[in-house]
MARKOLDREN-509913 format. One record per residue: residue in one letter; x, y, z of N, C-alpha, C, CB in turn. Coordinates in pm, whole numbers, always signed. Glycine has a CB too. Example, Ala and Ser with C-alpha at 12.3 -4.5 7.8 and 13.67 -1.06 7.14 Angstrom:
! MARKOLDREN-509913
   res    neast   nnorth      nup   caeast   canorth     caup    ceast   cnorth      cup   cbeast   cbnorth     cbup
     A    +1319     -569     +780    +1230      -450     +780    +1320     -330     +780    +1131      -447     +905
     S    +1285     -225     +708    +1367      -106     +714    +1290       +3     +787    +1408       -60     +572
! end
This chain:
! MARKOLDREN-509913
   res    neast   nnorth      nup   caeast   canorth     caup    ceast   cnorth      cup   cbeast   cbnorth     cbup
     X    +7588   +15064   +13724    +7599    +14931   +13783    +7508   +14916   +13903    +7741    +14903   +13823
     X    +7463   +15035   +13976    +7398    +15033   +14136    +7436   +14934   +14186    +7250    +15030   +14162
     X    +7561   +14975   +14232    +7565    +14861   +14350    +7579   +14880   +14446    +7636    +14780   +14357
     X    +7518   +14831   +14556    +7431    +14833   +14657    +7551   +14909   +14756    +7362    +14672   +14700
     X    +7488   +14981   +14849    +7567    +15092   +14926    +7723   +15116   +14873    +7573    +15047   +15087
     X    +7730   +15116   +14740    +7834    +15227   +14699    +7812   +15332   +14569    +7965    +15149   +14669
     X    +7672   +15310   +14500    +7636    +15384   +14425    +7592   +15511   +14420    +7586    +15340   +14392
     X    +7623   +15609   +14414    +7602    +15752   +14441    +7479   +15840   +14382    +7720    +15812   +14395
     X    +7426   +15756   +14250    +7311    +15773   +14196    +7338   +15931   +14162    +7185    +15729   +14291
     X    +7439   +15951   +14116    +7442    +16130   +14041    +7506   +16118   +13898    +7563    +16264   +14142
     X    +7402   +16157   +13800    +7402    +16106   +13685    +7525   +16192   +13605    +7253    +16114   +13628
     X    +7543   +16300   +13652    +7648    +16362   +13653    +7796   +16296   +13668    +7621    +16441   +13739
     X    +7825   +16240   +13698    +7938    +16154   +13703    +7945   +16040   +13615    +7951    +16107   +13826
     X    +7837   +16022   +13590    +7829    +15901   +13486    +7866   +15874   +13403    +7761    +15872   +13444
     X    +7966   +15743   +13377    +8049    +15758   +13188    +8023   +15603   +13162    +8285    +15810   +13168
     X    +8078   +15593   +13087    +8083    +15429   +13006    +8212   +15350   +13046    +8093    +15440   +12819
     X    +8191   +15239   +13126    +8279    +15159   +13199    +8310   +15062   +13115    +8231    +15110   +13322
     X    +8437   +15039   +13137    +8484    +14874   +13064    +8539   +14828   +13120    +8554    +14844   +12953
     X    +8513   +14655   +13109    +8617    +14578   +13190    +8783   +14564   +13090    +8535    +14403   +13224
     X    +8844   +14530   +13182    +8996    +14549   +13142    +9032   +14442   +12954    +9108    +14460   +13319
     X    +9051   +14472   +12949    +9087    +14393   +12774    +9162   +14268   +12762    +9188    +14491   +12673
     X    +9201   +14284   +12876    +9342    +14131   +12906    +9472   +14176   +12856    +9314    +13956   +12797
     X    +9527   +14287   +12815    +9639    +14277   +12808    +9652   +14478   +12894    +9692    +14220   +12625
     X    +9826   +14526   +12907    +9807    +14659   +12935    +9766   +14734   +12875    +9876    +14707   +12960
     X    +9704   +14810   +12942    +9597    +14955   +12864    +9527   +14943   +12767    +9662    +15072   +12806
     X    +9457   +14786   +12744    +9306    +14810   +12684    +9241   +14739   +12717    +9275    +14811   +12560
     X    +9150   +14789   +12697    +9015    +14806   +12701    +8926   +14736   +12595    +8995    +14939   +12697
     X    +8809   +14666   +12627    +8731    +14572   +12572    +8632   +14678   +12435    +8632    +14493   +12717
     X    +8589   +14612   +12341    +8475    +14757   +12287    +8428   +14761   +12349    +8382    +14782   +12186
     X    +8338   +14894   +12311    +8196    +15032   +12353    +8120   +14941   +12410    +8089    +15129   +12209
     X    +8101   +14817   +12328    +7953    +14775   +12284    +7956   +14687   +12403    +7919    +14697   +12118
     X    +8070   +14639   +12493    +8064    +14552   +12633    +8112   +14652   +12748    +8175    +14405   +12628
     X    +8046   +14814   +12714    +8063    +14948   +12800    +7941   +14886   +12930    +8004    +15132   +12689
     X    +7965   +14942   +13036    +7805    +14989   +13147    +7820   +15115   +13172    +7779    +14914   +13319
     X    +7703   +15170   +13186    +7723    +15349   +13209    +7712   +15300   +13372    +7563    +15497   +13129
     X    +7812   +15329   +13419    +7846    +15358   +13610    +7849   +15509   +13651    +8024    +15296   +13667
     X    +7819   +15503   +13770    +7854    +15660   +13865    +8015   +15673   +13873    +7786    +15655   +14061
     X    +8058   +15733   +13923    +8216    +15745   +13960    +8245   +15654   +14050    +8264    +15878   +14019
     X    +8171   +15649   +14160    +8196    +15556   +14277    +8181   +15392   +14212    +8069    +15593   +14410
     X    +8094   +15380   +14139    +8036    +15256   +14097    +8175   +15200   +14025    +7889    +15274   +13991
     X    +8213   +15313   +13930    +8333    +15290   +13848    +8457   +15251   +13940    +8364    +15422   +13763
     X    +8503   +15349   +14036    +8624    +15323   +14120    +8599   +15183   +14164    +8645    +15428   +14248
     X    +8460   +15120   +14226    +8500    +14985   +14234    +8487   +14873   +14137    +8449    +14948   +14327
     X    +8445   +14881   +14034    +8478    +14819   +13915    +8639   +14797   +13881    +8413    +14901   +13813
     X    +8676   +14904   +13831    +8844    +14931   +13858    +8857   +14881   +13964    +8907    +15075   +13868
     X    +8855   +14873   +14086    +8924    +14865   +14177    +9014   +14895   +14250    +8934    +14825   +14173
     X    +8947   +14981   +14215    +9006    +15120   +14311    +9012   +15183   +14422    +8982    +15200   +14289
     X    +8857   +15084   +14485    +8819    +15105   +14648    +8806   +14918   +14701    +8620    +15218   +14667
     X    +8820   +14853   +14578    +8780    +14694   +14651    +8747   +14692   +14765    +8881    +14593   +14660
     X    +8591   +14765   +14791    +8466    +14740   +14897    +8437   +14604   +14889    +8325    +14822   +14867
     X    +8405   +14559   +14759    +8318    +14396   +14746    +8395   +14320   +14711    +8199    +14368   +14645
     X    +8325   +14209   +14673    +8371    +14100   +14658    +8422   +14106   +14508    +8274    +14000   +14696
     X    +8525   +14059   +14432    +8562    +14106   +14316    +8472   +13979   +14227    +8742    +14122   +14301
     X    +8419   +13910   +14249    +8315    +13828   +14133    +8171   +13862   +14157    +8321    +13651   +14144
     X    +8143   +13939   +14207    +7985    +14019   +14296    +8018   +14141   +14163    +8003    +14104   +14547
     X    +8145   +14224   +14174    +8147    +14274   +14103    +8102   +14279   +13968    +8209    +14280   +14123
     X    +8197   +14208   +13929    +8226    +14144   +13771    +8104   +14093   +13698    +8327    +14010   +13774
     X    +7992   +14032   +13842    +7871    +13969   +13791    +7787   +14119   +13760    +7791    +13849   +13916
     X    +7782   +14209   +13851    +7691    +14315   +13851    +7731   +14407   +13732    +7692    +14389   +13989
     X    +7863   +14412   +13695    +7902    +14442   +13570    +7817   +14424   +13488    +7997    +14389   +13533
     X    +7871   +14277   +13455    +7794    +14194   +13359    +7630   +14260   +13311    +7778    +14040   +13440
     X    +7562   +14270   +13430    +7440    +14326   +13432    +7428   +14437   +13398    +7388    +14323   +13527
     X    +7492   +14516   +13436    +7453    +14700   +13392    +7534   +14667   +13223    +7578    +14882   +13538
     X    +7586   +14540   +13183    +7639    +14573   +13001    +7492   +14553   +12979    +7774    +14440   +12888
     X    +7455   +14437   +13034    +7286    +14394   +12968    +7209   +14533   +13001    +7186    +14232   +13068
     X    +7214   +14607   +13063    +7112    +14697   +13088    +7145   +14818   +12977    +7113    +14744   +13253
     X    +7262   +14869   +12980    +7341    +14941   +12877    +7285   +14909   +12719    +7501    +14892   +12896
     X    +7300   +14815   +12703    +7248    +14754   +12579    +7119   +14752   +12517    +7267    +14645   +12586
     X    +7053   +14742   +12621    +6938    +14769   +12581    +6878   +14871   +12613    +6875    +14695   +12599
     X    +6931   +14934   +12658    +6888    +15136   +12634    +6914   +15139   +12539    +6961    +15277   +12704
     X    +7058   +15111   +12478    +7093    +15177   +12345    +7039   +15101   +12235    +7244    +15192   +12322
     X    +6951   +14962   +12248    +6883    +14897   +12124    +6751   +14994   +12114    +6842    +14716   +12148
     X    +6673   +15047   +12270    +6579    +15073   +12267    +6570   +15236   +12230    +6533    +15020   +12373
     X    +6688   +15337   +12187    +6678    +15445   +12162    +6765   +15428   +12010    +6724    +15538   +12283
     X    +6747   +15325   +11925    +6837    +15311   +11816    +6976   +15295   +11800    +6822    +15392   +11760
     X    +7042   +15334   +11928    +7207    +15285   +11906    +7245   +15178   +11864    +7281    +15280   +12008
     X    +7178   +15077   +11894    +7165    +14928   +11813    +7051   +14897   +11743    +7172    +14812   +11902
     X    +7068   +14825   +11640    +6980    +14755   +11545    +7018   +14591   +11526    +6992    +14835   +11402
     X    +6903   +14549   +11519    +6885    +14371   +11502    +6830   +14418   +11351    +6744    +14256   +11637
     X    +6895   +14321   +11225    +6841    +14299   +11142    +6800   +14160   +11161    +6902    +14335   +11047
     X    +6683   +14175   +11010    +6670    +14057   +11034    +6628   +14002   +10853    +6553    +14039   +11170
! end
């Protein structure tokens, strides 16, 4: 997600984030994942609510678009056509 002075930038920690599913204990699909740091993740979750929680949600948003297209651009996804 890098977001700005809470991202730890250690790739080592890094997993596949999801926003919450709307109901308890799930989770949205893979395919609306962002790969976050740990720190990046805890405030996603909200777990440290440093920011603003729609700053968040937007920067989310962004690391799915970025996510996505790593994985179109190393074959995890395919566009037919």
């Amino acid at each position: 997600m890098r977001l700005p002075g809470i991202c730890n930038f250690n790739p080592e920690t890094t997993v596949l984030a999801h926003l919450n599913g709307g109901g308890m204990g799930t989770k949205k699909h893979d395919i609306f994942g962002a790969f976050c740091c740990s720190s990046c993740h805890d405030e996603c979750d909200r777990r440290t609510m440093k920011m603003d929680k729609d700053y968040v949600e937007l920067a989310f948003r962004q690391g799915v678009e970025r996510t996505q297209l790593y994985w179109l651009q190393i074959g995890y996804i395919k566009i037919l056509r």
